[in-house]
KESEZA-239956 format. One line per field, with one value per residue (C-alpha): residue in one letter; x, y, z. Coordinates in steps of 0.05 Angstrom, whole numbers. Last residue first. Example, Ala and Ser with C-alpha at 12.3 -4.5 7.8 and 13.67 -1.06 7.14 Angstrom:
2
rest: S|A
east: 273|246
north: -21|-90
up: 143|156
END
This chain:
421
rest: X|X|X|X|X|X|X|X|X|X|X|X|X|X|X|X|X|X|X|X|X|X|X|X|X|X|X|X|X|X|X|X|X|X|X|X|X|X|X|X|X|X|X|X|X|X|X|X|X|X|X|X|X|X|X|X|X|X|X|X|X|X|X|X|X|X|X|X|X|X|X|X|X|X|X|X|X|X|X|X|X|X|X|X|X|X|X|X|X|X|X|X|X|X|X|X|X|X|X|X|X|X|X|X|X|X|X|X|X|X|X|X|X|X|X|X|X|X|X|X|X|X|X|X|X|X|X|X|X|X|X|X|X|X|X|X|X|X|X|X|X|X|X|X|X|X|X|X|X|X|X|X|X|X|X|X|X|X|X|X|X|X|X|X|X|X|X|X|X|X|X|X|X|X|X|X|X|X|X|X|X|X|X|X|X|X|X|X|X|X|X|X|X|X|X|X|X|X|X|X|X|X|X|X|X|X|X|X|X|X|X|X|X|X|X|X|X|X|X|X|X|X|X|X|X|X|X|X|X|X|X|X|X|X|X|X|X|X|X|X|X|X|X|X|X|X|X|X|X|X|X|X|X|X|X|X|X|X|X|X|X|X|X|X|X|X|X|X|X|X|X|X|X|X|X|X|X|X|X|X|X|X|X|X|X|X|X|X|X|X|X|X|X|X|X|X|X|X|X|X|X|X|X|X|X|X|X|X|X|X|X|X|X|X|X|X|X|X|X|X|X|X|X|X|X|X|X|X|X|X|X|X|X|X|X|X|X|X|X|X|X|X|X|X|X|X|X|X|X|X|X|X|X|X|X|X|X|X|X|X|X|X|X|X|X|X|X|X|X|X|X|X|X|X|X|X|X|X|X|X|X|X|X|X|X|X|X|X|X|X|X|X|X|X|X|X|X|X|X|X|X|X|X|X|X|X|X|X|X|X|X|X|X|X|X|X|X|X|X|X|X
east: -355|-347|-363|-301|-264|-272|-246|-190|-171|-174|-118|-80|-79|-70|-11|30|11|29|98|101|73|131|187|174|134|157|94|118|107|175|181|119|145|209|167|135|199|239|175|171|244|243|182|225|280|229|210|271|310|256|249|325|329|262|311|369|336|314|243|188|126|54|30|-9|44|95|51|44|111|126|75|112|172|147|116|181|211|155|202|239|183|125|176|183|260|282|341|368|389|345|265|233|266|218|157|168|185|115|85|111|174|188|122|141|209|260|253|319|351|395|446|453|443|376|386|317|275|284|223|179|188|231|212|141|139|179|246|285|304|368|407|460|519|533|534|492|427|380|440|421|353|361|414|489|528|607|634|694|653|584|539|502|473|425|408|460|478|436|451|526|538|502|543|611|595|569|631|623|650|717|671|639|576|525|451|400|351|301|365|415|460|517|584|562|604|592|630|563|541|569|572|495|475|495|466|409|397|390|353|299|296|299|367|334|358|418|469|510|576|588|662|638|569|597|542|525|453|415|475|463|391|388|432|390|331|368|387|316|287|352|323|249|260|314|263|239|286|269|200|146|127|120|190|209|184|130|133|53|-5|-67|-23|-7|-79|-80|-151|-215|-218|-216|-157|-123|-137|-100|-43|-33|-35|19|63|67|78|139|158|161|117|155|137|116|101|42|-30|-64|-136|-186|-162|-117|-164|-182|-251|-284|-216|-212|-232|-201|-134|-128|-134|-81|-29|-54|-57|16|36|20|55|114|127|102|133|178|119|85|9|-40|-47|-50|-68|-62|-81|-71|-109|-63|-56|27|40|104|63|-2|24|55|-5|-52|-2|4|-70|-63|-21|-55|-115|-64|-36|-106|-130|-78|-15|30|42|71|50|42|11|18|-15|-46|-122|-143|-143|-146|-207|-193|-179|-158|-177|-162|-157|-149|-141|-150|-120|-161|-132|-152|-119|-80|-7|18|-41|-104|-117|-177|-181|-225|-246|-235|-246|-245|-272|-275|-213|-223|-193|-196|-267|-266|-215|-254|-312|-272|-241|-158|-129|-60|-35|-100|-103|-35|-36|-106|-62|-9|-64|-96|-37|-16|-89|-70|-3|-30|29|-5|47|28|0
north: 348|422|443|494|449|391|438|455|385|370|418|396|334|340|374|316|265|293|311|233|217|251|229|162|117|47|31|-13|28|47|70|114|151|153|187|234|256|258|311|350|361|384|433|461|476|514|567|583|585|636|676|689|700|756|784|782|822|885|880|928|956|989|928|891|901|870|812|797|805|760|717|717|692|631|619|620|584|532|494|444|424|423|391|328|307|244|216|168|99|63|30|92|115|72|89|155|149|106|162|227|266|338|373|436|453|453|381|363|299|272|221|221|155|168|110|74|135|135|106|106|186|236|300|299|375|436|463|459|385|398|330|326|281|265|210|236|216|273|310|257|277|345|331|340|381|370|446|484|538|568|570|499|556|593|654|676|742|727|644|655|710|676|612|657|680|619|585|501|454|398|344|397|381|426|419|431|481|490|500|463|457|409|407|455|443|465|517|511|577|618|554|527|594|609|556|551|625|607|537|577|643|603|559|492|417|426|388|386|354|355|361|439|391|346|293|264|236|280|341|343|344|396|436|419|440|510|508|489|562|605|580|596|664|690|747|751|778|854|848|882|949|980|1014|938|903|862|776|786|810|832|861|927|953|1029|1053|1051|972|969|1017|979|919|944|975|903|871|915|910|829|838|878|826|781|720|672|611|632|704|712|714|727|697|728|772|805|804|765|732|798|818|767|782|858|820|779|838|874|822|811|887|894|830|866|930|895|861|793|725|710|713|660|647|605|638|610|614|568|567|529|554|601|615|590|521|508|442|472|521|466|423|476|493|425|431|495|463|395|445|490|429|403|464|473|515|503|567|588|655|627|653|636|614|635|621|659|620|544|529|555|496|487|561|556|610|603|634|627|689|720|764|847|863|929|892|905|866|888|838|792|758|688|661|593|599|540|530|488|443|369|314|349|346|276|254|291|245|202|210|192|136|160|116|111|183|182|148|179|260|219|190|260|309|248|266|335|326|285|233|171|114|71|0
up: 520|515|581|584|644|583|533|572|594|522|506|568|544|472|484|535|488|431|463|479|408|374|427|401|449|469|522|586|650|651|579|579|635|598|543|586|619|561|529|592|591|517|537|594|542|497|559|597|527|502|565|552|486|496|552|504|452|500|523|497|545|500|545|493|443|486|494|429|412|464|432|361|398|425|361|320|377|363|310|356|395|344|295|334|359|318|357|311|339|297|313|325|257|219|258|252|165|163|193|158|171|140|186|195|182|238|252|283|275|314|305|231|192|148|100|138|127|57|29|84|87|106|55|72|93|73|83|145|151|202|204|265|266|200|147|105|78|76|30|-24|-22|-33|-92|-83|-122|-89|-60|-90|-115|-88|-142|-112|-66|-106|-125|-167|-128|-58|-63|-76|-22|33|15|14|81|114|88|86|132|113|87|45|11|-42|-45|-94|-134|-81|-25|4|60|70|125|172|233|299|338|390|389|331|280|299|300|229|196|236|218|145|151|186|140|80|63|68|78|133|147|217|231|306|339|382|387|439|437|504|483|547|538|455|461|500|457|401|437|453|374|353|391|352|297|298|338|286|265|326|376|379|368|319|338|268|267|291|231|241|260|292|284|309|361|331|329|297|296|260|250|169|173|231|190|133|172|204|129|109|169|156|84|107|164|100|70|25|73|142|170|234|247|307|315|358|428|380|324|265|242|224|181|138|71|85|107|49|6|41|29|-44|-59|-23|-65|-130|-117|-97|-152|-164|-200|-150|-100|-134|-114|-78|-16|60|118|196|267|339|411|446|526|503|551|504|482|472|428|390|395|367|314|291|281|243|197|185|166|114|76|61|44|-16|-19|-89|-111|-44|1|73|131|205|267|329|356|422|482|508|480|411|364|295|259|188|136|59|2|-81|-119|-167|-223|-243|-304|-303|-329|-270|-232|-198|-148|-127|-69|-68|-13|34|122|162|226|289|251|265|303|361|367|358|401|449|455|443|513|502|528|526|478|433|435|419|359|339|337|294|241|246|229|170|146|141|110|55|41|57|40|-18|0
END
């Protein structure tokens, strides 16, 4: 039978695992297993050429019981529904998980950003925003960046609302630029979130990290600031990285400088000289330490799963490894640590800014790295804990389903406190 690559049905097969695990109310179960509401329109946009073009969108909101819904928004040719439900359910665990007073969201657009100007993604941005703007709010649904959208779309959508609301409302989103109140810290939230976990995860499997090879699928925002952090924190060693077009390997490390160069001139990274071309795939299934997937989902699968040899893997993209990969690597030596651990930095750090702009107060950079580490590293032990729990009582869980289990709970114990079952 051929492995079930739709992300949102993957989302449900994992949330059932640990219901079954935890021995989960179905009443629950149920709820859970479906969004409370989902949004789909149409958003039409007055192109460079004057022609007006419709863009199909999308808006999910998972689960609210535990407090206003949070999630972000993604630009990418290739969005669909499906893709956008399993998101905003991983973002109601991942909220869950960090103990954020959040409830899990998700948009998207169908378009290509490398094929629009700026004119035409300020229209899109804003038109999104006047679709939506009844259903959002600070003390509603928060939205936030993802794939191939910018702290600049971010400030045009919040001056859109603030229009279609009267007056200016900072915190209806979050991940803007800092002359707009966004936060001092955010922008390298996401990574700098995965490198505490890796750090964690380094001490509990006694991995020296300054003599760890790292590779890295995905040169975005995530994958880019991994890159760096992982060599000014730890001394690590990036030995591959890759982008849409491919990957490039050096047993002796790679430049971050001259990689940065070669994907901003040519725009990609296999332009960087004295490297081997390696494809995406092939870069999954190095020999090295530490595997970053940072680019999109599905890309560890039943398939290749078994070549994966690194040590740990961190899932910095949202949702790389599918079902019949998890159970696969459950049963090797690699320490697979979920994405809704090692990716809710970015979330972390979007409610700080949140907060900040509830209060009208701002923290300096290392206070919001601070409150980060204190918050993301507690998570990690919660997850050990759960799944060593498991251990002794005689149920082999993967670190996935013990962080599941750990989220759903308190989620349903909300809902139940909230009379909804």
């Amino acid at each position: 039978m051929a492995e079930e690559l739709n992300p949102f049905k993957i989302a449900q097969a994992q949330l059932d695992e640990a219901a079954r695990v935890m021995g989960l109310d179905e009443q629950a179960h149920q709820i859970l297993r479906e969004p409370m509401r989902t949004l789909e329109f149409n958003i039409p946009v007055r192109m460079r050429d004057g022609k007006t073009r419709l863009f199909r969108a999308f808006r999910v909101q998972h689960n609210d019981a535990r407090g206003p819904t949070k999630g972000g928004i993604r630009f990418h040719p290739k969005e669909t529904l499906d893709t956008v439900r399993a998101l905003a359910s991983w973002m109601t665990w991942k909220v869950a998980l960090a103990d954020l007073p959040y409830g899990g969201a998700k948009g998207g657009i169908i378009c290509d950003t490398k094929r629009m100007n700026d004119y035409e993604l300020e229209g899109l941005s804003r038109g999104y925003i006047r679709a939506l703007w009844r259903f959002i709010g600070p003390s509603i649904d928060i939205p936030a960046p993802d794939v191939y959208t910018t702290p600049q779309i971010m400030a045009w959508m919040m001056d859109e609302y603030s229009k279609m609301a009267g007056h200016n409302e900072f915190g209806v989103i979050t991940g803007k630029p800092l002359e707009v109140w966004g936060s001092q810290g955010r922008n390298d939230s996401t990574a700098m979130g995965a490198m505490y976990v890796l750090r964690e995860a380094a001490k509990y499997r006694r991995l020296n990290l300054k003599r760890a090879t790292v590779a890295i699928q995905g040169f975005g925002n995530a994958g880019n600031f991994a890159f760096s952090l992982s060599r000014k924190l730890f001394g690590s060693k990036v030995v591959a990285i890759s982008d849409s077009n491919g990957a490039i390997y050096d047993n002796g490390g790679l430049d971050y400088d001259r990689v940065l160069e070669a994907k901003e001139k040519y725009g990609r990274v296999q332009a960087y000289r004295g490297a081997e071309r390696l494809t995406n795939e092939q870069l999954l299934e190095l020999n090295v330490d530490v595997l970053i997937p940072a680019a999109i989902e599905d890309q560890i699968t039943g398939k290749n799963a078994d070549n994966i040899r690194a040590k740990i893997l961190l899932e910095l993209a949202n949702g790389p490894v599918t079902n019949d990969a998890d159970k696969i690597l459950s049963g090797k030596k690699v320490f697979d640590l979920p994405d809704f651990l090692v990716n809710s930095g970015g979330v972390i750090g979007s409610y700080f800014e949140w907060l900040q702009n509830n209060s009208g107060y701002y923290w300096k950079a290392d206070e919001v790295y601070r409150r980060l580490d204190e918050i993301i590293t507690k998570s990690f032990r919660d997850v050990i804990a759960a799944q060593e729990a498991y251990a002794k009582s005689g149920k082999r869980v993967s670190t996935r389903t013990a962080a599941y289990t750990i989220a759903v709970d308190r989620v349903a114990k909300a809902m139940k406190a909230r009379g909804w079952y």
